[in-house]
N, C-alpha and C positions, 0 to 999 in steps of 0.2 A: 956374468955374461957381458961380452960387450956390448957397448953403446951403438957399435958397426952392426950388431947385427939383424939385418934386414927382418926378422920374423915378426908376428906377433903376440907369438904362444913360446913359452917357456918348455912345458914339453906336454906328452900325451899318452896315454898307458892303455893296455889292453891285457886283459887277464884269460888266463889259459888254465886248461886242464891237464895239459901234461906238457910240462915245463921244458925236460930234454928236448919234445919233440920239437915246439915250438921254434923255443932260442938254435936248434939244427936248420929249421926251415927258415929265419929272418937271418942267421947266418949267411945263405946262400941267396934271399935276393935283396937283402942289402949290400951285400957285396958288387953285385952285380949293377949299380948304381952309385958304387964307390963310395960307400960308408960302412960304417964299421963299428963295433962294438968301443964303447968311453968308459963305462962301467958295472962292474959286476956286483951282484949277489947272491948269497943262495937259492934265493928265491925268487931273482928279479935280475936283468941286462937292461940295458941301457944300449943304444943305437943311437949316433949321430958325425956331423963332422969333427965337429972340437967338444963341444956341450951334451949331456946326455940328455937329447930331445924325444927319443922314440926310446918307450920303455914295453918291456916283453915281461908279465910275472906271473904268479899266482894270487887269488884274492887276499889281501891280507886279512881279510874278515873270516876268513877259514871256507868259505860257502862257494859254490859251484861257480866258475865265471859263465857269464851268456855275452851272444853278441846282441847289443843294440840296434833296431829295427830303424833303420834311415842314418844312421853312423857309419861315417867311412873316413878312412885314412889314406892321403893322398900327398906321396911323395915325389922331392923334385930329380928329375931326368934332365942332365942337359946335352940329350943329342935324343936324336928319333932312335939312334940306335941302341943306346941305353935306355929305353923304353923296350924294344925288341928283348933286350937283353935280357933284362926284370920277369916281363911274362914268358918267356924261355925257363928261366931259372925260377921260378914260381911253379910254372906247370911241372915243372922235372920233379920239384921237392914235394908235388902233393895237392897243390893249389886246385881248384875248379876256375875253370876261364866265366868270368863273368863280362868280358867286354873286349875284344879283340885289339890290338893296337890298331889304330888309325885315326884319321882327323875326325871330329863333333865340332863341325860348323855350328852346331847350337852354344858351346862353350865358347866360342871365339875360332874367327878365322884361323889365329895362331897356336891352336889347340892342337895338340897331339899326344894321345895316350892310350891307358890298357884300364882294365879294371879285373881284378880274380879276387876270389875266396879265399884265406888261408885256411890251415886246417883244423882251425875252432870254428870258423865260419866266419871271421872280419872280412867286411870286403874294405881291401884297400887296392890303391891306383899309383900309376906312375904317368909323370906328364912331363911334355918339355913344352913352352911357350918360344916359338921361333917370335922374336924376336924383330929380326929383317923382315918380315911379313907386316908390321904393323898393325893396328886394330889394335882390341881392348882385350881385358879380360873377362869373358862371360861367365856363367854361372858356376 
């Protein structure tokens, strides 16, 4: 991985019960954020820009996957409308709306995002941080 790049997590995994449906469903709202499948397995995809940072699989312990009680996964948007777009393309593939796109003045002025359920039940998010707005990053 390069030395350029800005993260600080190498990558992050979420285990599913049913593998086709899943990798169908982050197909379409990663897409929709402009990212894209890096690498595959039988049992495992990989999502990211260049690096495979968001990984989709089955347990490999053979046992049922659960979602984590206070875990979320929260990717980056870089326009409000690519936010729009995510929870569009989320809700269409199955998603439950857990948080409507708009600003949370609690997270920062420069805040603007969505929050949904996929169809194991991870809640994950989409955000853009404007930027031109200045202010911090809140919580």
């Amino acid at each position: 991985m390069s030395d350029n790049n800005p993260s600080i997590l190498s990558h992050v995994s979420i285990g599913t019960n049913d593998f086709a449906r899943a990798v169908a469903f982050y197909d379409r709202v990663m897409a929709a954020l402009g990212y894209g499948r890096v690498l595959e397995f039988p049992h495992a995809v990989a999502y990211g820009k260049q690096f495979p940072e968001f990984w989709v699989q089955t347990p490999l312990d053979g046992s049922r996957a659960n979602v984590g009680n206070g875990t979320h996964f929260g990717f980056i948007a870089h326009s409000k409308q690519a936010v729009h777009a995510f929870h569009e393309a989320a809700l269409a593939a199955g998603a439950t709306n857990d948080g409507a796109p708009g600003p949370r003045p609690l997270y920062g002025e420069p805040y603007y995002g969505c929050f949904v359920r996929d169809l194991d039940g991870h809640k994950i998010e989409a955000s853009f941080w404007d930027t031109s707005m200045g202010g911090s990053h809140g919580a």
